[in-house]
C-alpha positions in Angstrom: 142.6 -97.2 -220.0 141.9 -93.7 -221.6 143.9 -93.3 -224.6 145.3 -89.7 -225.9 144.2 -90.3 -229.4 140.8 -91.0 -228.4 140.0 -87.8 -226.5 142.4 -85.6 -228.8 140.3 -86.8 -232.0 136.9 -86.8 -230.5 137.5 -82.8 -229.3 139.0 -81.9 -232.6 136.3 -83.8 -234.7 133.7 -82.6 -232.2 132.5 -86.0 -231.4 132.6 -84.6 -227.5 132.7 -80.9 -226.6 133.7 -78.9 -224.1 132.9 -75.3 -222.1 134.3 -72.5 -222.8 135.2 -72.0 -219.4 134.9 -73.9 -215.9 137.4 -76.1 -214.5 137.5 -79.7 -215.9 137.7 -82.6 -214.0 139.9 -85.5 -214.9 138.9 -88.6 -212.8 141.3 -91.5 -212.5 143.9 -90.8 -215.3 146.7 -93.7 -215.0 150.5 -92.8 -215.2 150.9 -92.4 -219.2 147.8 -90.9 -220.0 148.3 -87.9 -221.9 145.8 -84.5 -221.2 147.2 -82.5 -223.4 144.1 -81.7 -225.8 142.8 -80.4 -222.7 143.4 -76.6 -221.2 146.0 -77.3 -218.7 145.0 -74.4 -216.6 141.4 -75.5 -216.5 142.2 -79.1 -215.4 141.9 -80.8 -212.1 142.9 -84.4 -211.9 141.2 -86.3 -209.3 142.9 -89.9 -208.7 143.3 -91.5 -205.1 146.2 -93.4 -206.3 149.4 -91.6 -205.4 151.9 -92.7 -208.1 149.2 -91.1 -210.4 149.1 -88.1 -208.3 152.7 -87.5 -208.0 152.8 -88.1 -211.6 150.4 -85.5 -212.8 151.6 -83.1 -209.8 154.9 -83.4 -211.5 153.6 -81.9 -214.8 151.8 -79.1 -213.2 148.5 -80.4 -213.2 146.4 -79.6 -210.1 145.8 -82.8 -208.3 143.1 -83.5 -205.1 141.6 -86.7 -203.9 138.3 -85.8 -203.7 135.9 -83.6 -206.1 135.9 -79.9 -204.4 133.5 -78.0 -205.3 131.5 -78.0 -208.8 132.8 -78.3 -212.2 132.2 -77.1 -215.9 132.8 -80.7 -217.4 134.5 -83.9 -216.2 136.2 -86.8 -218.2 135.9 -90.4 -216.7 138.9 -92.8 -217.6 137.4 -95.8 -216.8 138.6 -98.1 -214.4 138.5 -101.8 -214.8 136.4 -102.3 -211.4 132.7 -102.1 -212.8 131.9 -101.1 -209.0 134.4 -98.2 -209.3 133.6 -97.1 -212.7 129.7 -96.9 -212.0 131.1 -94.9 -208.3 133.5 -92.8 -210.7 130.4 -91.8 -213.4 128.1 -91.4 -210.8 130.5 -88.9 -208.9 131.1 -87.2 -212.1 127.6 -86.7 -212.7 126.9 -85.2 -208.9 129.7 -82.4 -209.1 129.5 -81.4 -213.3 127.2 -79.2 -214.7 127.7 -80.2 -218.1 129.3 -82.6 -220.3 130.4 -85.8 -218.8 132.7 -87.9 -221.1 133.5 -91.4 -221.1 137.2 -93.1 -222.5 138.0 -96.8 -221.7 139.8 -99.5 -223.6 137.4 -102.2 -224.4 138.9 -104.7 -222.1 138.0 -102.2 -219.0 134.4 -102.8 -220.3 134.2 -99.5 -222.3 131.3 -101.2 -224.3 129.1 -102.6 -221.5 129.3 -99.3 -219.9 128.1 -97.3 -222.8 125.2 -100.0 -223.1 124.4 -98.9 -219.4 124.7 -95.7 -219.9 122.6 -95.2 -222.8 119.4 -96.5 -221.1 119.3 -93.8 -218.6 120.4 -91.1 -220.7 121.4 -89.9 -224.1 124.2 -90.8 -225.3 126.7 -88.9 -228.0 127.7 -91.4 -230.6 130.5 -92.9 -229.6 134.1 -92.9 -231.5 135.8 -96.1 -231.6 139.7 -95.7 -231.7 142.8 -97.6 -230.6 140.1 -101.0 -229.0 138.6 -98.5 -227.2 135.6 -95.8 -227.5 134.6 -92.3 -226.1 131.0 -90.8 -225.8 129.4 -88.0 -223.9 126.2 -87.2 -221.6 124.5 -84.5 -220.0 125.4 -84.4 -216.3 122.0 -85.3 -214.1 120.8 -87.4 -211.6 120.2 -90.4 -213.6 123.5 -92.4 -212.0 122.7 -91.4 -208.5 122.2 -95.4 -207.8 125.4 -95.9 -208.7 127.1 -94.0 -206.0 129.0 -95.6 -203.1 127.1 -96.3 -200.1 128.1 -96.9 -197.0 130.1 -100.5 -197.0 128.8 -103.3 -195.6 131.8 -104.5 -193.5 133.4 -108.0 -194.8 134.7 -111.4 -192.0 136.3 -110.2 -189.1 134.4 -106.6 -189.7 136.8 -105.4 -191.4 135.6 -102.2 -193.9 136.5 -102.0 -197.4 135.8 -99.8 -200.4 135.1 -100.7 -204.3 138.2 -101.0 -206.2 140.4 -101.5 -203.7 142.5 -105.0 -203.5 139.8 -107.7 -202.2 137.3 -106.0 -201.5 134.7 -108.8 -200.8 136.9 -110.5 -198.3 140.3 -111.5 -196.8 142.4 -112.0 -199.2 143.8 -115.5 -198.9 147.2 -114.6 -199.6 147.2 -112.8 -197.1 145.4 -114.4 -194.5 147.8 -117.1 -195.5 151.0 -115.1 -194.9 149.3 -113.7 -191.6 148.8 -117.5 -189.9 152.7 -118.1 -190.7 154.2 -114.3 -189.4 156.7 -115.1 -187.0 155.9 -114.7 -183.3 159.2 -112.3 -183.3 159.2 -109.6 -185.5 161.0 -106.4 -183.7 159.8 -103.3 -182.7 159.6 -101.4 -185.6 157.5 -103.6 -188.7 156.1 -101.7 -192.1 153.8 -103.6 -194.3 154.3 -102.1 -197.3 151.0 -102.0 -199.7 149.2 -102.4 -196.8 145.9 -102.1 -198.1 142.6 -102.1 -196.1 145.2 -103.1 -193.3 144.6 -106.9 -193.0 148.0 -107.5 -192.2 148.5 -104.8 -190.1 146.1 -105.6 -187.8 146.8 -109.7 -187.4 150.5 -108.1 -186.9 149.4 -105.8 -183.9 148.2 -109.2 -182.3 151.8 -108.7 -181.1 151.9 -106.9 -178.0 156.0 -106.3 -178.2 155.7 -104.6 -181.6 156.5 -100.7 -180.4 155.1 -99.4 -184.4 154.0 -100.4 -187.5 153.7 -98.2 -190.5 151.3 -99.3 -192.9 151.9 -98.1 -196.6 149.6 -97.7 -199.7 149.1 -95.8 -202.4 145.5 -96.5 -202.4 143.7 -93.5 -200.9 140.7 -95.2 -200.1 142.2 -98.2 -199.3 144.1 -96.0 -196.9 141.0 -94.4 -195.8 139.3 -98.2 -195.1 142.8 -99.1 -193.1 142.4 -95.8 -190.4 139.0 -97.0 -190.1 139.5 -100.8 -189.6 142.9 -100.4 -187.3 141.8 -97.9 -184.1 145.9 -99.6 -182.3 147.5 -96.6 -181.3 150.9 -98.3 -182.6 149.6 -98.2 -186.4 151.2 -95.4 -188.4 149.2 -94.5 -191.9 151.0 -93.4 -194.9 149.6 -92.7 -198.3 152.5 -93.1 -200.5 153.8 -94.9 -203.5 155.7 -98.2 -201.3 158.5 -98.2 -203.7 159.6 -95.1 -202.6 158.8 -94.2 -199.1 161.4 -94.9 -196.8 161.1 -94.9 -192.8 163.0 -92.3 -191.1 165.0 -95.0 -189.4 166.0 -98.3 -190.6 163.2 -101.0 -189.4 163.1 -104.7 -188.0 161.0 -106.5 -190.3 158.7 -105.7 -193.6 155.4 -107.6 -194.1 153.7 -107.6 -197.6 152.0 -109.4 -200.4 153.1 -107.3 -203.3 150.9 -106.8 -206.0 151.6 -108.0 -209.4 149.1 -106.7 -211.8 149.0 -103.6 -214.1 145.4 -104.1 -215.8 145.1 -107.5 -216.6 148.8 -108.3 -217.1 150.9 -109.8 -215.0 153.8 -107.4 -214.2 156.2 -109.8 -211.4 158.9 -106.2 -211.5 156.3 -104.4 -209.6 156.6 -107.0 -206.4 160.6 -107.1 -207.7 160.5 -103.2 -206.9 158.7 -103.7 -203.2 161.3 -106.6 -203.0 164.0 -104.1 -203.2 162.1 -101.1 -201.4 162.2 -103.9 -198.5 165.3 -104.2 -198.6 167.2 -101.1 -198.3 164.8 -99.9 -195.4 166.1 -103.0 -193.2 168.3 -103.1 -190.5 171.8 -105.0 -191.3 169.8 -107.9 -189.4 166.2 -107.7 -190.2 163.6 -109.6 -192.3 161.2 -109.6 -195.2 158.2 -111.3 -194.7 156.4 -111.8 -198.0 153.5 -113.9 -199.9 153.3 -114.8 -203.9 151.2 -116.9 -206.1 153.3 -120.0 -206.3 154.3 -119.2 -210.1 155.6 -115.6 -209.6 159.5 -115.8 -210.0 161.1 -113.5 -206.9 163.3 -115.9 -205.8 166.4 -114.7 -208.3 165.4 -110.7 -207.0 165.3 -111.8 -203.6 169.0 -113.5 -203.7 170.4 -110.3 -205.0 168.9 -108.1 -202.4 169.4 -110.6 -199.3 171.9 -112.8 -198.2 169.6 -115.4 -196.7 166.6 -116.8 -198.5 163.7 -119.2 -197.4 160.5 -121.0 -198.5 159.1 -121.1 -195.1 155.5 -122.5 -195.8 153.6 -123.1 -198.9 150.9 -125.3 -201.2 150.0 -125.3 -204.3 148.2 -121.9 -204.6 151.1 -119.7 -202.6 154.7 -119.3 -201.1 155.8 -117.5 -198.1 159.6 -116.2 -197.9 161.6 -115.1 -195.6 164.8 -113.3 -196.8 167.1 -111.7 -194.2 170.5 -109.7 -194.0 169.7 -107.2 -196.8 172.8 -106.8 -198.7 175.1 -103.6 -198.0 174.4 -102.1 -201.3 170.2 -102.3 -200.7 170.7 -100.7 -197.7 
């Protein structure tokens, strides 16, 4: 993960520079990461993950999904994905005409991408700060190979893009939540951090279901979902899950929450879709959900529902069905 002291000391020790004018692109900051050695006015954060987006949006920054148009210098937090972080230099690269700077944490493989980097192009020396290190480049053509081509489409045909949450495959989880989804679900189903749309689409195998909302903060994830779901049922919604809410309370949610922030594992983020799930339900309806067998939502899941059941399982995961959400979730 970028880390403030690392960019703020590098620009005041001039280990990396910048323009004096043209706006600066800041691709994939995380929640937390602070900017603030750079000109505000200047800055345009480009993240395809919408709690980011809403974050920075909420401090004023100017935020877009996409590069748009051309840009004076770019800094690349780099992402953990070594697939997205060669896609997120090698984007930089195409849209920057000058400086193109570099700030990971050493366990996001800050060190084996500076190695990389510095055989196709010169490198600034790097400054090493807080397990991590920053170093610069000329913008040029030399990471074109690293863009994202077109995906070659996974079992079942299903698209996905680097980065996103199993992206070489079906997830088992989920494959193994799919093969024990009730036949009856009700009309109105969300799967919330739908992903690439998985789920979504072994759920659409249900003629009686009248829509499902898919939800993900993942923009390209998002993106791969439209793409691999043409059901005219399927509603797509780029949003943070454990905040959107249906404009009607639904029948039944379907998920496999995620559980990782970096390399930690972080159980409140599926306790927060838990409860998401929860006060979206109708007085009767259902949660559907998958975990790695160790994960503890069992005690969250009693608090939230009045009814709470292993309904399949092995070694590796657990499917649960909770149902009447309590009065106060709702």
């Amino acid at each position: 993960m970028a880390d403030p002291i690392r960019l703020t000391l590098a620009l005041a020790e001039g280990s990396v520079a910048l323009p004096d004018a043209g706006r600066i692109a800041v691709f994939a900051p995380r929640v937390g990461t602070d900017l603030r050695a750079l000109p505000q006015d200047r800055v345009e954060v480009i993240t395809g993950f919408k709690p980011d987006a809403d974050y920075f949006g909420g401090l004023g920054y100017t935020c877009v999904v996409a590069p748009e148009g051309r840009y004076g210098a770019a800094v690349v937090c780099l992402a953990r994905a070594k697939t997205l972080a060669r896609a997120l230099v090698a984007e930089a690269a195409a849209v920057t005409d000058g400086a193109i700077i570099v700030d990971g944490a050493k366990t996001d493989g800050i060190e084996s991408m500076l190695k990389e980097c510095r055989k196709r192009v010169a490198v600034s020396a790097p400054m090493s700060k807080a397990h991590g290190k920053i170093f610069s480049f000329a913008a040029g053509p030399e990471f074109s190979d690293w863009a994202v081509g077109t995906p070659e489409p996974v079992e079942g045909g299903f698209v996905t893009a680097p980065g996103v949450f199993s992206a070489d495959g079906i997830d088992p989880a989920s494959r193994f939540l799919a093969d024990h989804l009730p036949v009856k679900m009700g009309a109105h189903v969300v799967d919330l951090g739908g992903g690439w749309g998985y789920l979504t689409a072994r759920a659409l195998e249900r003629e009686y279901i009248a829509q499902l909302d898919l939800v993900e903060a993942e923009h390209a994830a998002l993106t791969c979902a439209r793409q691999n779901i043409g059901d005219p049922r399927a509603r797509f919604h780029w949003d943070d899950a454990t905040r959107w809410q249906p404009e009607s309370a639904v029948d039944t949610v379907i998920m496999n929450p995620p559980f990782h922030k970096g390399r930690a594992a972080e159980p409140d983020l599926g306790r927060a879709f838990i409860r998401a799930a929860a006060a979206m339900l109708k007085p009767g309806g259902q949660l559907w959900l998958v975990a790695n067998r160790h994960l503890p939502y069992e005690a969250t899941l009693a608090q939230s529902f009045a009814q709470v059941e292993e309904v399949a399982g092995d070694t590796r995961f657990k499917v649960l069905r909770a149902a009447r959400p309590a009065r106060k979730a709702r």
